[in-house]
PyMOL commands that place a pseudoatom at each C-alpha (Angstrom):
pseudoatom trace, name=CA, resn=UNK, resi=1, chain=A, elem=C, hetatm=0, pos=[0.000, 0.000, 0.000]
pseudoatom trace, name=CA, resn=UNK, resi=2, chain=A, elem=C, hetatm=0, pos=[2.847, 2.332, 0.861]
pseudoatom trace, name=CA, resn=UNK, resi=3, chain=A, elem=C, hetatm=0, pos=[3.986, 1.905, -3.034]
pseudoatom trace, name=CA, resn=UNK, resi=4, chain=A, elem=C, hetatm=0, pos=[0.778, 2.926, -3.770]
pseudoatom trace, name=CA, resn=UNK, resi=5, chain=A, elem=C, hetatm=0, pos=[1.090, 6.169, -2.037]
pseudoatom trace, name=CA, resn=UNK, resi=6, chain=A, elem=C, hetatm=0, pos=[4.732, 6.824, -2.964]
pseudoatom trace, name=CA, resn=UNK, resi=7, chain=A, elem=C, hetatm=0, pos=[3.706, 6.522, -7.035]
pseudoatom trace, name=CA, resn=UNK, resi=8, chain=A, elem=C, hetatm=0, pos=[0.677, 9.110, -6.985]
pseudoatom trace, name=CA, resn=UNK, resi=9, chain=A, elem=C, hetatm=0, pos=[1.935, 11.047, -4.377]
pseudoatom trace, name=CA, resn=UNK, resi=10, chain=A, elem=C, hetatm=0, pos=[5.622, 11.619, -4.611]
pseudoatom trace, name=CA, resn=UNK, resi=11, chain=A, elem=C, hetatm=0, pos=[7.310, 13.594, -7.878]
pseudoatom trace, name=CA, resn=UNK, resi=12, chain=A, elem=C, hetatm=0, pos=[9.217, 10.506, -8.866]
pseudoatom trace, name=CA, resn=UNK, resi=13, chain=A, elem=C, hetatm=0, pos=[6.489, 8.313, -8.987]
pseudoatom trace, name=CA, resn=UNK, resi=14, chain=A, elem=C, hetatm=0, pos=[4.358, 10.951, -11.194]
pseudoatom trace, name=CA, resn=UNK, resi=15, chain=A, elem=C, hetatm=0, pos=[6.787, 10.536, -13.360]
pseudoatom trace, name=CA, resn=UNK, resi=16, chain=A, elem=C, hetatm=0, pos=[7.403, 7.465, -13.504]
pseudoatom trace, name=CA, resn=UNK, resi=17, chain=A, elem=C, hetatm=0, pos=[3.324, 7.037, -14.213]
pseudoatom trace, name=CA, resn=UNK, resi=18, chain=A, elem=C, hetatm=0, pos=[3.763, 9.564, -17.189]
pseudoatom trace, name=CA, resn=UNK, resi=19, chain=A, elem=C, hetatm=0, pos=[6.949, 7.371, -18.528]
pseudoatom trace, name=CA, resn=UNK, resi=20, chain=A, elem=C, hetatm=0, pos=[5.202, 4.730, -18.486]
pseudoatom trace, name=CA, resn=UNK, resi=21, chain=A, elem=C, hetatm=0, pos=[1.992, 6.175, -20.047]
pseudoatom trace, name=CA, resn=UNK, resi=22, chain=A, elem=C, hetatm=0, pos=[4.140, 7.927, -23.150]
pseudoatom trace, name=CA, resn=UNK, resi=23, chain=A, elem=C, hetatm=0, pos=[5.887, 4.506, -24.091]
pseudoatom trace, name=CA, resn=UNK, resi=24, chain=A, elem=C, hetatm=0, pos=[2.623, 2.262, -23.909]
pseudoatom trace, name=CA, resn=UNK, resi=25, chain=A, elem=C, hetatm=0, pos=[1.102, 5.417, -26.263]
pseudoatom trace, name=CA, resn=UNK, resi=26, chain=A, elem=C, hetatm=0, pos=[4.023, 5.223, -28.039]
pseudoatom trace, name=CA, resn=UNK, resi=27, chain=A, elem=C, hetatm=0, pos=[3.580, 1.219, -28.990]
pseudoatom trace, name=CA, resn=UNK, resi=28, chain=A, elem=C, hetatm=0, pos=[0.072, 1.918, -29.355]
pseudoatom trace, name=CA, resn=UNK, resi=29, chain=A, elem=C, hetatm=0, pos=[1.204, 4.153, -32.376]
pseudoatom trace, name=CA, resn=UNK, resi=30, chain=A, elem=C, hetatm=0, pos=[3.811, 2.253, -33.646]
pseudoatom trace, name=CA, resn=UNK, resi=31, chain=A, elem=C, hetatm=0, pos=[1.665, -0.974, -33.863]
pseudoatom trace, name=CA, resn=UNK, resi=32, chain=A, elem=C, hetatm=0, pos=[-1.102, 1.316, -36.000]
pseudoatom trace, name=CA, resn=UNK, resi=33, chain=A, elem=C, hetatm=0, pos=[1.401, 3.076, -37.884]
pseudoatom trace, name=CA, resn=UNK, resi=34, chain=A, elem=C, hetatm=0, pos=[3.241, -0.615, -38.752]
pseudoatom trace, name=CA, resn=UNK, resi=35, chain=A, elem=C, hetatm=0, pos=[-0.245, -2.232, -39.243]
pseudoatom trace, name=CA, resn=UNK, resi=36, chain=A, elem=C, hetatm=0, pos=[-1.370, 0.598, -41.570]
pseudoatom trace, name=CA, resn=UNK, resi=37, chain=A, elem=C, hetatm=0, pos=[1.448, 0.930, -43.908]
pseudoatom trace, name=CA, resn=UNK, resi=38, chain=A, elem=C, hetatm=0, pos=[1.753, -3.309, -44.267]
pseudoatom trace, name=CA, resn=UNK, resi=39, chain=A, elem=C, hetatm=0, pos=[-1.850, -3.209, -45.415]
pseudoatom trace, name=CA, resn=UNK, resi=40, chain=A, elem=C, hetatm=0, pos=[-0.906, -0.373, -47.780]
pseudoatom trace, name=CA, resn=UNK, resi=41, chain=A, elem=C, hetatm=0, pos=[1.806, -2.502, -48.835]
pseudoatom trace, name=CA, resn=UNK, resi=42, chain=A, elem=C, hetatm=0, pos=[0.073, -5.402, -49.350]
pseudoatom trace, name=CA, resn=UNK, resi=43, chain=A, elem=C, hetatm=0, pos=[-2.485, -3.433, -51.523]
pseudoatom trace, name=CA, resn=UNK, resi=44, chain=A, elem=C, hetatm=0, pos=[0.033, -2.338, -53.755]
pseudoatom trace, name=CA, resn=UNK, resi=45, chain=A, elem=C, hetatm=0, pos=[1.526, -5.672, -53.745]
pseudoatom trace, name=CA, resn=UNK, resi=46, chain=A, elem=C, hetatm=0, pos=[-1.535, -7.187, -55.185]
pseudoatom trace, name=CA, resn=UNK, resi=47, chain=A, elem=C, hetatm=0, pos=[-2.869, -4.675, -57.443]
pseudoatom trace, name=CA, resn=UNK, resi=48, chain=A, elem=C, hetatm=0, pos=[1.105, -4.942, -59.483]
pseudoatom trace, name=CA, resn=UNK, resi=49, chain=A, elem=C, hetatm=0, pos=[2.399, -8.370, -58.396]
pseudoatom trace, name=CA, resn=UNK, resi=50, chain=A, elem=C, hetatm=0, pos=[5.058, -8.820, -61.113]
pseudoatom trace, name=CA, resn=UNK, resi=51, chain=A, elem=C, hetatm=0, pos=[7.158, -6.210, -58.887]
for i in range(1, 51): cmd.bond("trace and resi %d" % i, "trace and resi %d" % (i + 1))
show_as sticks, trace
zoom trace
């Protein structure tokens, strides 16, 4: 419970919360972003397959 306290309550733990919000955003995007351009790629892949 003391953990608890110390991570909403203390500077360090604040920022350790927004550290670890940014990187789980930042696979969040990166899985979209990777998901996104492999369908794209696929796409073009199918509509000129000789390439």
């Amino acid at each position: 419970m003391h953990a608890f306290v110390d991570l909403f309550t203390t500077d360090y733990g604040l920022m350790s919360i927004g550290g670890i919000a940014f990187m789980l955003g930042m696979g969040v995007f990166f899985l979209r972003y990777f998901f996104k351009h492999m369908r794209e790629d696929e796409a073009a892949h199918k509509a000129h397959p000789s390439v």
